[in-house]
C-alpha positions as CSV (number, residue, x, y, z in Angstrom):
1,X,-30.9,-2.6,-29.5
2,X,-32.4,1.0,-28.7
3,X,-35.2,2.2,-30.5
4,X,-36.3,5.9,-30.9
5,X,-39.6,6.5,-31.2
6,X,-41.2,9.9,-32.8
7,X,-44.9,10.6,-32.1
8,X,-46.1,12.9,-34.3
9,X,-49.4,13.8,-32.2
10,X,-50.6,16.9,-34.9
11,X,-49.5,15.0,-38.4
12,X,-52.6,15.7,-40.5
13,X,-52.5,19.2,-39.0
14,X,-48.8,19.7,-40.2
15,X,-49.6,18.1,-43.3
16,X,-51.7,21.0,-43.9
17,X,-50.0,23.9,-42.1
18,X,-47.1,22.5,-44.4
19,X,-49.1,23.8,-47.2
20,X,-49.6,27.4,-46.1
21,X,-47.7,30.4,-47.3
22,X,-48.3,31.5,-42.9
23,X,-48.3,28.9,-41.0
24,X,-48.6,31.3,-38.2
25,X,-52.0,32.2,-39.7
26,X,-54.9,30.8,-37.9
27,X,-56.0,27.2,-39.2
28,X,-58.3,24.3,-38.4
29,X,-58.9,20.9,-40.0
30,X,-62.4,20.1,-40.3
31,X,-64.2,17.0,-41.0
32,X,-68.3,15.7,-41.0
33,X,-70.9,16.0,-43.3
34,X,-71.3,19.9,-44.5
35,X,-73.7,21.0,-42.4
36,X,-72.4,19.8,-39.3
37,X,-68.8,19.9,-40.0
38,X,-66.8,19.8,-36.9
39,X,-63.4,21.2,-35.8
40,X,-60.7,17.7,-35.7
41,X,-57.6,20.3,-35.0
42,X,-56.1,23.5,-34.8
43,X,-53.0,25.3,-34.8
44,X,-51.8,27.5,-31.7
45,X,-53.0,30.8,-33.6
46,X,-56.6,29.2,-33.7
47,X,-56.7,27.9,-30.3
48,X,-55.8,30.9,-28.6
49,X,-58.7,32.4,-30.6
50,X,-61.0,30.1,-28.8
51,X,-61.3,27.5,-31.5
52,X,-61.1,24.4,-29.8
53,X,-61.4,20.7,-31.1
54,X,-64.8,19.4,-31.7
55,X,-66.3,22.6,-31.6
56,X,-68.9,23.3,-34.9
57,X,-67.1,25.2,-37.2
58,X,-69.8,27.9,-37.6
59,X,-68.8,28.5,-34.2
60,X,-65.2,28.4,-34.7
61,X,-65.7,31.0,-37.8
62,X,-67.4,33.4,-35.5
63,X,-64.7,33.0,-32.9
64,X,-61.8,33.9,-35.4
65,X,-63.1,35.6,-38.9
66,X,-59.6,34.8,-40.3
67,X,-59.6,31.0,-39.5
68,X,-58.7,29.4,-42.3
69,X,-60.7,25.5,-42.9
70,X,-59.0,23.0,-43.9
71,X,-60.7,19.2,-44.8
72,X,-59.0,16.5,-43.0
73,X,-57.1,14.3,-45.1
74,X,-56.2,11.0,-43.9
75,X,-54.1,10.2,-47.3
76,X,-51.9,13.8,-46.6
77,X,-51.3,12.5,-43.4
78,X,-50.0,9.4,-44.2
79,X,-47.9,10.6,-47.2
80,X,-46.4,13.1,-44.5
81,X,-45.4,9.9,-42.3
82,X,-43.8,8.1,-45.6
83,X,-41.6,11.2,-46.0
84,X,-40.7,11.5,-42.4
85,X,-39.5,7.5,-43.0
86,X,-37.9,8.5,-45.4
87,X,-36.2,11.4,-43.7
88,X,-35.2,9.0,-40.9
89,X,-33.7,6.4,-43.2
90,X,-30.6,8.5,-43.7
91,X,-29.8,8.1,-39.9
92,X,-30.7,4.5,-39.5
93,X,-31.5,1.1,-41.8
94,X,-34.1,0.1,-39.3
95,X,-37.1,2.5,-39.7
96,X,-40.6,1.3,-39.1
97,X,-44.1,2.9,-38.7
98,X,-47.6,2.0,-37.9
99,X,-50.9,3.3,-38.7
100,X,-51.5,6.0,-36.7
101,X,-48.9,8.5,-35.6
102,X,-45.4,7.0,-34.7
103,X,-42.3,6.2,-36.5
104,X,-39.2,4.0,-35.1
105,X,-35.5,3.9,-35.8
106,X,-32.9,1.8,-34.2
107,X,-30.5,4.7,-32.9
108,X,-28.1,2.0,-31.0
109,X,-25.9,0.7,-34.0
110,X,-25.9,5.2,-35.1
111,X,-24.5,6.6,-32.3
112,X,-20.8,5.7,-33.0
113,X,-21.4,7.4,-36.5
114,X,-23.6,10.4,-35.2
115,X,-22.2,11.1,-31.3
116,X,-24.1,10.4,-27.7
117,X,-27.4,10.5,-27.7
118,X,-27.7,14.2,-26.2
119,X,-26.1,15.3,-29.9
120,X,-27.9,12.6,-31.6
121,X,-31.1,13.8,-30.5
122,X,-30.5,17.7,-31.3
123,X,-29.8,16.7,-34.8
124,X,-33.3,14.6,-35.0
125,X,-34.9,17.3,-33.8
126,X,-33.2,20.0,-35.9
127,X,-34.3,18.1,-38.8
128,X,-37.9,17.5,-37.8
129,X,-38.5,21.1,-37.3
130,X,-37.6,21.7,-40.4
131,X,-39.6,19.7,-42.0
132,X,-41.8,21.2,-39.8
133,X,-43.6,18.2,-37.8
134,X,-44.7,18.7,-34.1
135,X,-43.2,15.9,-32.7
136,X,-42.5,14.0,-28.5
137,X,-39.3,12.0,-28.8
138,X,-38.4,9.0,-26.2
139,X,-35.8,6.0,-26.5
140,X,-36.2,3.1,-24.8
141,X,-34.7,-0.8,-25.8
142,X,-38.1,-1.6,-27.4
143,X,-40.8,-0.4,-29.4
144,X,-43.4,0.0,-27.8
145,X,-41.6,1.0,-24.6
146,X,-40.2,3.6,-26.5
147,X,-43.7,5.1,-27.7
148,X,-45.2,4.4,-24.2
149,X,-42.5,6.8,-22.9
150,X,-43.1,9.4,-25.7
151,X,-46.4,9.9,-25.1
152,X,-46.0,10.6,-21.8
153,X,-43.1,13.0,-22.0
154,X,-41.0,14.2,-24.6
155,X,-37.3,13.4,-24.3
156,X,-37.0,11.1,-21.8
157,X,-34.2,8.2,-22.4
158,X,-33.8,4.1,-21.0
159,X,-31.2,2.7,-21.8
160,X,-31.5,-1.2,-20.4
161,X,-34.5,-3.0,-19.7
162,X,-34.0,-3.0,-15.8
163,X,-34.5,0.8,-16.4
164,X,-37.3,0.1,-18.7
165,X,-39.7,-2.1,-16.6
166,X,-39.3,0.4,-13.6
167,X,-40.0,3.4,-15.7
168,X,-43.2,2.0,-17.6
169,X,-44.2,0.7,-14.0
170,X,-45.3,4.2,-13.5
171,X,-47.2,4.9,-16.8
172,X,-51.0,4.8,-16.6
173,X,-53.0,1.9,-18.0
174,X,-54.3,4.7,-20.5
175,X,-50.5,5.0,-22.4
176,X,-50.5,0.9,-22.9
177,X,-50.6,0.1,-26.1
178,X,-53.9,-2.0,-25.7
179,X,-57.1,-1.7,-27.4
180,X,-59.9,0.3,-25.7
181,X,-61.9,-2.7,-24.4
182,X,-58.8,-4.7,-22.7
183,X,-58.2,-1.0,-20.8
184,X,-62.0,-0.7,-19.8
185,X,-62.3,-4.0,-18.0
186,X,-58.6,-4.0,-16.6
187,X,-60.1,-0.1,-15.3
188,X,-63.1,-1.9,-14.1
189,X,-60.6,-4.3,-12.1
190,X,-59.0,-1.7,-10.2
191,X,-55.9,-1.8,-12.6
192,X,-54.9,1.9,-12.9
193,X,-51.0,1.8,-13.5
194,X,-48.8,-0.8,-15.4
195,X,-46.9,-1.9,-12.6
196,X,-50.4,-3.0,-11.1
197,X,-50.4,-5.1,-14.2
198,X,-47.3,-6.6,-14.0
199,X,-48.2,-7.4,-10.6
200,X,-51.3,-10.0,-11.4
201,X,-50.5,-13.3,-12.7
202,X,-49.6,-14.2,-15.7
203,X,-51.9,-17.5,-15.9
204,X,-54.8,-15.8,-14.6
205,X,-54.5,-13.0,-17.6
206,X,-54.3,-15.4,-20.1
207,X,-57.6,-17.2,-18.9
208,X,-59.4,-13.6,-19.2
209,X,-57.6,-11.7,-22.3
210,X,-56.1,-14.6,-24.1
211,X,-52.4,-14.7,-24.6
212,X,-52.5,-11.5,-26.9
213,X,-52.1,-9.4,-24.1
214,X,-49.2,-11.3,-22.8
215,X,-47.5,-11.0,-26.2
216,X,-47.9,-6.9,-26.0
217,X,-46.3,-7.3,-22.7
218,X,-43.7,-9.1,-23.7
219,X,-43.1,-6.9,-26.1
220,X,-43.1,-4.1,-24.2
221,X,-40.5,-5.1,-21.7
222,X,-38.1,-6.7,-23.7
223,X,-38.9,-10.0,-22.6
224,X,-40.1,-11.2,-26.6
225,X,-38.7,-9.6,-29.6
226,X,-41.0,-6.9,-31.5
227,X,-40.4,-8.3,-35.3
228,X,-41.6,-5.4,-37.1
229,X,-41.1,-4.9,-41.2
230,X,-38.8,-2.2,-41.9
231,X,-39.5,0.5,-43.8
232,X,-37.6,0.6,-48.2
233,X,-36.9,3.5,-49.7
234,X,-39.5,3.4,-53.0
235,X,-37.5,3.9,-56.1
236,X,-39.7,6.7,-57.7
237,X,-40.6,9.8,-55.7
238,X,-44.0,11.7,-56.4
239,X,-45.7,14.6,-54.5
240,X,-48.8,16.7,-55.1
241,X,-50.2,19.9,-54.1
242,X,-53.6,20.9,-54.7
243,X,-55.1,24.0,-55.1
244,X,-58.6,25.6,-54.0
245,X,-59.0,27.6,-57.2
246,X,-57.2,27.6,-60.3
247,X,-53.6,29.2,-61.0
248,X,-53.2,31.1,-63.7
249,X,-49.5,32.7,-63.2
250,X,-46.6,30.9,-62.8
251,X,-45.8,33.1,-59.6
252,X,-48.5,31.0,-58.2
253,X,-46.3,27.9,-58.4
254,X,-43.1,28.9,-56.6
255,X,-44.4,28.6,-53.2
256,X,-45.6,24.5,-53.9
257,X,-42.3,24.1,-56.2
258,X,-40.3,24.9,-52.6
259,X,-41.8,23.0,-50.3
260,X,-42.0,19.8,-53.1
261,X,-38.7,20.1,-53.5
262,X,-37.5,20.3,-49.7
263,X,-39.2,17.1,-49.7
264,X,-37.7,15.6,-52.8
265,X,-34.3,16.5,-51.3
266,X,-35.0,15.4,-47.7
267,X,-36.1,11.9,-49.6
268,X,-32.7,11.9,-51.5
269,X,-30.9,12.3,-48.4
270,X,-32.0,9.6,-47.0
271,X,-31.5,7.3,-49.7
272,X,-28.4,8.2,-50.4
273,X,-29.0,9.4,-54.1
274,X,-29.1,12.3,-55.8
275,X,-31.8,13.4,-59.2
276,X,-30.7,14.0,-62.5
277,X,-33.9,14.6,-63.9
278,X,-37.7,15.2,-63.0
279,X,-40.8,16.1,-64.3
280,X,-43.3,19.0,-63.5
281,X,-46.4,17.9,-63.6
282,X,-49.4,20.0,-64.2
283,X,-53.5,19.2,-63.5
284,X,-56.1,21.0,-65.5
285,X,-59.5,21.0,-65.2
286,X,-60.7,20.5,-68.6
287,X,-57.9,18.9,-70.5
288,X,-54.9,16.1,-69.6
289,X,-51.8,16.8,-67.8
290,X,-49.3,18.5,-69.1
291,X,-45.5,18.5,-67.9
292,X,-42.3,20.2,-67.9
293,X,-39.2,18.4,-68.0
294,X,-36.2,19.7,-65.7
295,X,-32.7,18.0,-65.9
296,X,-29.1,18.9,-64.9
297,X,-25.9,18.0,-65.9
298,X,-25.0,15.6,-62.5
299,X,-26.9,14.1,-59.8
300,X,-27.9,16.9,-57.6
301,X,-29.6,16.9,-53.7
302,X,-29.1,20.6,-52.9
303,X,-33.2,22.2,-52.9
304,X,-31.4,25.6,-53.6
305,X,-29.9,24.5,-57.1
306,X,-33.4,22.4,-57.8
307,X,-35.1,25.1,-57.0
308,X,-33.3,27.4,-59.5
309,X,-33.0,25.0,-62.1
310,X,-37.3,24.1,-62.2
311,X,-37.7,27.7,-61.8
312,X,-36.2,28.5,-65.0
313,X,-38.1,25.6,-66.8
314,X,-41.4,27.4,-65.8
315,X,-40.7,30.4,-66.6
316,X,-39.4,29.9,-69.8
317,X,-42.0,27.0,-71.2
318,X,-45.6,28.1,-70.9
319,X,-48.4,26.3,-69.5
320,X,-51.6,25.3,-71.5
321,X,-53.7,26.0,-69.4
322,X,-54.4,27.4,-65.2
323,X,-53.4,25.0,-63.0
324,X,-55.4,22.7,-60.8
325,X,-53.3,20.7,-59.0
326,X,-49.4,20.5,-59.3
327,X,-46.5,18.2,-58.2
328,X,-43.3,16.6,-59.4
329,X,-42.1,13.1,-60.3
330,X,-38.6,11.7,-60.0
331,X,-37.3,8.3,-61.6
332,X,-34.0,8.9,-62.2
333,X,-32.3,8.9,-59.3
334,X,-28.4,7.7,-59.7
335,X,-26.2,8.0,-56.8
336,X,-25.1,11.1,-55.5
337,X,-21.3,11.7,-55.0
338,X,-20.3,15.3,-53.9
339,X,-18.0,17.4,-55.7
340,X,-14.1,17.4,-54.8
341,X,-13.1,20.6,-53.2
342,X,-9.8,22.2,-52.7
343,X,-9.1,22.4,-49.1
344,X,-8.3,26.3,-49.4
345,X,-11.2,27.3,-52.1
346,X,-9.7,30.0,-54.0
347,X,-13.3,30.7,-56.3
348,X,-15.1,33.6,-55.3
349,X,-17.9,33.0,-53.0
350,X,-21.3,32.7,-55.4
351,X,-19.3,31.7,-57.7
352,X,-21.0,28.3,-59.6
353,X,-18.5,25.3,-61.0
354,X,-19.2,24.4,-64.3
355,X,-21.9,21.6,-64.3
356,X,-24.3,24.2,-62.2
357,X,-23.6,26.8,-64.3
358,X,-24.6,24.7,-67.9
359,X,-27.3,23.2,-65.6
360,X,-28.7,26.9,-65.4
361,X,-28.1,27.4,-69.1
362,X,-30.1,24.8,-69.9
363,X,-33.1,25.6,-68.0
364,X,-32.9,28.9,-68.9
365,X,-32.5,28.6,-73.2
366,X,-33.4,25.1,-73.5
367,X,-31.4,21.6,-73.3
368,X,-29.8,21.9,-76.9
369,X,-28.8,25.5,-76.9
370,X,-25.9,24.7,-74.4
371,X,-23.5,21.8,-75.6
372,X,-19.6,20.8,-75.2
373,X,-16.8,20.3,-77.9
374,X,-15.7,16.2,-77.5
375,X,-12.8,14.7,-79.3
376,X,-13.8,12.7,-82.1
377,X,-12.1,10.4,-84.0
378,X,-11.2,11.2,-87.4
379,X,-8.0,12.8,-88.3
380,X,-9.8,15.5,-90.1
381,X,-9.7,18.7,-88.8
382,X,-12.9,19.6,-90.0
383,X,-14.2,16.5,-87.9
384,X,-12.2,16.0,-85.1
385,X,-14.3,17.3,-82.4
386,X,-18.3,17.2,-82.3
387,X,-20.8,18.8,-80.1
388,X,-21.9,16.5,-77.0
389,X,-24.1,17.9,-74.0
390,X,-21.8,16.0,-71.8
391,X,-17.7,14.6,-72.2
392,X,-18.4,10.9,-71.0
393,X,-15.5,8.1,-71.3
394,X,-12.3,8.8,-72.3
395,X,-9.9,11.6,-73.9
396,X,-8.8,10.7,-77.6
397,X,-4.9,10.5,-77.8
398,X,-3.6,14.0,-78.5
399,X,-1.5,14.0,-82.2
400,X,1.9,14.0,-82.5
401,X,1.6,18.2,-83.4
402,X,0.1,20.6,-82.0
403,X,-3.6,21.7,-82.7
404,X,-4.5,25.6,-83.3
405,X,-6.7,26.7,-80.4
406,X,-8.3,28.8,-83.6
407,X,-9.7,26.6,-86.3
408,X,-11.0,28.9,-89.2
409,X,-14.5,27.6,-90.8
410,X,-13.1,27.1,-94.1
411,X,-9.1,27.4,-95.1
412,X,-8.4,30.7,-96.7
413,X,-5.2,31.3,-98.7
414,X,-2.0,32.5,-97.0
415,X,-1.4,35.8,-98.4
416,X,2.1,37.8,-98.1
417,X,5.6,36.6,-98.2
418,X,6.7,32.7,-97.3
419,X,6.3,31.7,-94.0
420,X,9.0,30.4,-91.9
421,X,8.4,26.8,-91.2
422,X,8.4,25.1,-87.5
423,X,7.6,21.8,-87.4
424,X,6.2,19.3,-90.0
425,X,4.9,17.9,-92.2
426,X,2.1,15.8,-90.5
427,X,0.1,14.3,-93.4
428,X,-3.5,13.7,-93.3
429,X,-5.0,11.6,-95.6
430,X,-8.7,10.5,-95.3
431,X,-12.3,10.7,-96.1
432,X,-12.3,8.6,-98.7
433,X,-15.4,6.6,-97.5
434,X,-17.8,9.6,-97.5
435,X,-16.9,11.9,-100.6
436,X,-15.2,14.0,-98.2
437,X,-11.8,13.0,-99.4
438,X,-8.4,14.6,-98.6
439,X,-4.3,14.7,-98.8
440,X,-2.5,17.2,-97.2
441,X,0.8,18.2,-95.2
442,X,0.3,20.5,-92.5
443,X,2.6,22.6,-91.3
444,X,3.2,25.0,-87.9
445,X,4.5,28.2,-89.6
446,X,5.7,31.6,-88.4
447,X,4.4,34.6,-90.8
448,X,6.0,38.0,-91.7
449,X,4.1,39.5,-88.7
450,X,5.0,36.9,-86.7
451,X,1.7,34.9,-86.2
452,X,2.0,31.4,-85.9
453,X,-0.2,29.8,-87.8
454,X,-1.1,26.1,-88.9
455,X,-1.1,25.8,-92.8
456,X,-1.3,22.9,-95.2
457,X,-0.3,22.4,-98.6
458,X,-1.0,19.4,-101.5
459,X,0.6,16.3,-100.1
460,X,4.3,16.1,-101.4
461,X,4.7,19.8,-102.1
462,X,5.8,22.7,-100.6
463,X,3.6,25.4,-101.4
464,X,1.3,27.3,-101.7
465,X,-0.1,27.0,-98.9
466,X,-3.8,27.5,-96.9
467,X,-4.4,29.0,-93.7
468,X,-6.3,26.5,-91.5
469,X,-6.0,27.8,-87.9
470,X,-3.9,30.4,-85.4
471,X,-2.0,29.2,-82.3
472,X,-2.9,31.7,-79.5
């Protein structure tokens, strides 16, 4: 097996910057009691301001007038891991995390599907830029070798565990994954590196630390397996994004709808799935949640067409009341299969097929304002079709005659000399069940003017007749 590990050093701070129209704009988290609140981390704009971590943030203000605070928030942070699981899940079945700051995917049974690792790695860290996570990257056959390796230096790559034991030979003790106490008194034993480590005896360690240190080692080398659970795709997707004062215009909402979205999708990638409907969910200070329902016509992944489609839902239904906190809520999440495409597409570019384009009808005048004509079965004209918002199953059998692709509201009389007859009769007899009773022999005619035209007499006769529809 070879496991990738991603250290995401900065989460909590990318779970913030994430949130920011700029995230170029200078930014710190802060965290402690409020008057001695204390710098935990800031972005590069910040730091080269001066605003360093654990400084007071009085002094970081008067460093850098436009730093922005920002509380730390340990629950942000680990929703931003979940999604970066979740993100990872579409490139491997065996994703697993921890508590702090690192997430692991089994890379060796992906790179037949995704290339060598040089190409697999440039498409991890496309994708983790933009989602827009600071991350160090290593691979190594375990773990924990793997994380001991990213932390200290980004990209490096072991592929056996020969390789492995060499390479973390040369780590300091301070990169082991041990607690702090078991690296103070190995430090106070002249133990500096982890090959020193390897070095001692293995009876004589277990005497001191107990055989839980031997079991890290272990795993760390490969030489005991590193049974870890593996991360499952929840079947329900929320988000949230709260606000520091109220919203009162739905302008204010675009910017959170995006970025909720580009997660929403990112999740749906991974899974495999696509959304067919979700909810907007609004927070308001003095009165319950409202919401906004947004649907489309097919399962959809593509954060452009979501974005269009919830878009149009907010600015079309108002909201009660300013907004205090806003997010979005998926349950129905069917499988996603792409659309079939012609080879040489011959539709104009930002052209939309037709499932996007009722999708955007929808949103935009409401869901029962945009419908379809299905096949229905009764022989009567009148009720043959019947208004669906989507054809599901299976086409009727066409009739033995042909249908007029103009079907007048009500049948009028056919004025002006005798038409010349094409084809018929086809008699339609029915309704007798609901008052709506009929017998008649309709005809394809050709008029004076030479319209064709369906017409129908009484049953048995052969005039005079009605005009019921026009052939194109």
């Amino acid at each position: 097996m070879l496991w990738a590990a991603i250290h995401l050093p900065r989460r909590a701070l990318d779970a913030a910057l994430r949130r920011q129209p700029d995230p170029s704009a200078p930014l710190a988290l802060a965290d402690g009691p409020p008057q001695r609140r204390r710098v935990v981390q800031a972005n590069g704009a910040a730091l080269a301001a001066g605003v360093q971590p654990g400084q007071p943030l009085a002094a970081a203000m008067a460093l850098c007038p436009r730093l922005s605070c920002v509380s730390f928030d340990a629950g942000q942070a680990s929703r931003l891991l979940d999604l970066a699981c979740a993100w990872a899940y579409r490139y491997s079945g065996q994703v697993c995390r921890d508590d702090a700051d690192t997430l692991w995917l089994e890379v060796g049974g992906s790179l037949g599907l995704f290339g060598p690792w040089p190409r697999f790695e440039r498409l991890l860290r496309d994708d983790l830029r933009e989602l827009g996570l600071a991350h160090a990257l290593a691979v190594a056959p375990t773990p924990l070798g793997a994380l001991c390796l990213a932390r200290q230096q980004d990209g490096l790559a072991v592929h056996d565990a020969a390789q492995l034991r060499h390479a973390l030979g040369r780590l300091p003790l301070a990169l082991a994954p041990f607690d702090e106490r078991t690296r103070d008194v190995l430090a106070g034993l002249g133990v500096r590196r982890l090959r020193q480590l390897f070095a001692l005896p293995r009876p004589g360690l277990r005497r001191r630390f107990g055989a839980g240190l031997l079991d890290v080692l272990d795993r760390l080398t490969g030489d005991a397996p590193d049974l870890r659970p593996c991360y499952q795709p929840p079947d329900v997707f929320e988000a949230r994004f709260e606000f520091d004062e109220e919203i009162h215009y739905h302008t204010g909402l675009l910017f959170p709808l995006k970025r909720l979205l580009g997660d929403l999708c990112a999740f749906l990638v991974g899974r495999d799935g696509g959304v067919q409907r979700f909810e907007l969910i609004y927070e308001h200070d003095l009165r319950p949640p409202s919401a906004h329902a947004v649907g489309a016509v097919a399962a959809e992944r593509d954060p452009a067409r979501l974005f269009e489609l919830a878009r149009l839902v907010i600015e079309r239904e108002p909201i009660p009341a300013p907004v205090r906190a806003f997010g979005i809520r998926a349950a129905d999440l069917p499988p996603f299969v792409p659309a079939g495409r012609d080879l040489f597409e011959a539709r104009p570019a930002g052209a939309m097929d037709w499932p996007a384009l009722q999708a955007r009808l929808q949103a935009r005048l409401g869901e029962d304002a945009v419908h379809q004509w299905a096949p229905h079965a009764d022989p009567r004209p009148e009720h043959a079709q019947r208004r669906v918002r989507e054809l599901r199953g299976r086409y009727l059998l066409p009739p033995a005659l042909p249908r007029p692709t103009w079907l007048l509201e009500r049948p009028i009389p056919l004025r002006g000399p005798a038409p010349r007859l094409l084809a018929g009769p086809e008699r339609i007899e029915s309704g007798w069940w609901d008052g709506d009773d009929l017998r008649r022999d309709y005809y394809v005619a050709q008029t004076a003017e030479g319209q064709r035209a369906w017409v129908f007499c009484a049953a048995g006769e052969r005039g005079p007749f009605m005009l019921h529809g026009w052939f194109a």
